[in-house]
C-alpha positions, 0 to 999 in steps of 0.5 A: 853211406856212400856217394861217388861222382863216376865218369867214363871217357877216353874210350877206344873206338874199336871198344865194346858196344856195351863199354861205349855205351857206359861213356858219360858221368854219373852219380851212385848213391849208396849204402853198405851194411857189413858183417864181419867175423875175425878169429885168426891167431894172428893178422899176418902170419895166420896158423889157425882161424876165421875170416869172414864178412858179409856185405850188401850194397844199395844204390838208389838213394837218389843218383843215377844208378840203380842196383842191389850188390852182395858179397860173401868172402870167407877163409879158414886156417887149419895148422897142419903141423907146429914143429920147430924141427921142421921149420915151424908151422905148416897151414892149410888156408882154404877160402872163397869169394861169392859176388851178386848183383841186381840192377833195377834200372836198365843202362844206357845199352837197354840191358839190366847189367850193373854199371862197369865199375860196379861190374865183377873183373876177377884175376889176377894176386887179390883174386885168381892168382896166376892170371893177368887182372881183370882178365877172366869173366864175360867178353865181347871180343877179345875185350872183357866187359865184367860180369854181374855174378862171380864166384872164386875159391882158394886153397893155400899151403903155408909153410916156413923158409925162416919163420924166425924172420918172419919169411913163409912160403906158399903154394896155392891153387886158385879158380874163379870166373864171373858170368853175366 
């Protein structure tokens, strides 16, 4: 359970019509079930394994906001190649993130969105490396606004520089966007 006092302010004239509307406070009162599965062989230097989870929130308890938000993550190591000869181990971790959301109450601007900091904002090292935070998805203007729905996959390959201190390297190709 959850219960957060959220308050919009200081917004810049020139901001989107659907930004400016959000100006105000507002209580949200929820609660989030989670579901989560952990196999890895190691919490930080992962060569083999799952992760996953399985989270929807309910706000509607009471408060002012109104909406039905789930996510799915998942990520999954496959060692490619364990051999002190050629530095250690080798992985390939692949993942992705699914985001829905349902607001049952219209917002300030008429529209059913989900209140902006519930909204999705991917981009940047905790989503779609390679881009700035918070800067792929819906924009009004140059201005991103979030989505209700996002979808992000991850491929990775693992591989030592010197294992033995605890030193990896990875390449990774990232993509992601959320939409209204």
């Amino acid at each position: 359970y959850e219960l957060t006092k959220e308050k919009i302010g200081d917004i810049d004239a020139d901001a989107p019509a659907s930004i400016q509307s959000e100006k105000g406070m507002s209580w949200t009162s929820s609660l989030t079930p989670n579901l989560s599965y952990d196999s890895r062989d190691h919490f930080f230097a992962t060569t083999e394994g799952t992760v996953s989870g399985l989270s929807v929130k309910f706000a509607g308890l009471g408060g002012d906001n109104n909406f039905l938000k789930s996510d799915a993550k998942a990520r999954w190591y496959y060692p490619l190649l364990k051999d002190p000869n050629w530095g250690g181990n080798y992985t390939l971790a692949l993942g992705g993130t699914l985001g829905y959301g349902w607001s049952f109450k219209a917002r300030p601007n008429g529209k059913k969105d989900l209140p902006l900091f519930e909204r999705y904002f991917p981009g940047g090292i905790n989503s779609v490396r390679g881009f700035q935070d918070r800067s792929l998805g819906p924009r009004e203007g140059n201005d991103p606004v979030g989505g209700d729905k996002q979808a992000i996959l991850n491929a990775e390959l693992l591989f030592p520089i010197l294992e033995q201190y605890g030193l990896r390297g990875v390449t990774f190709f990232d993509m992601g966007q959320a939409f209204k």
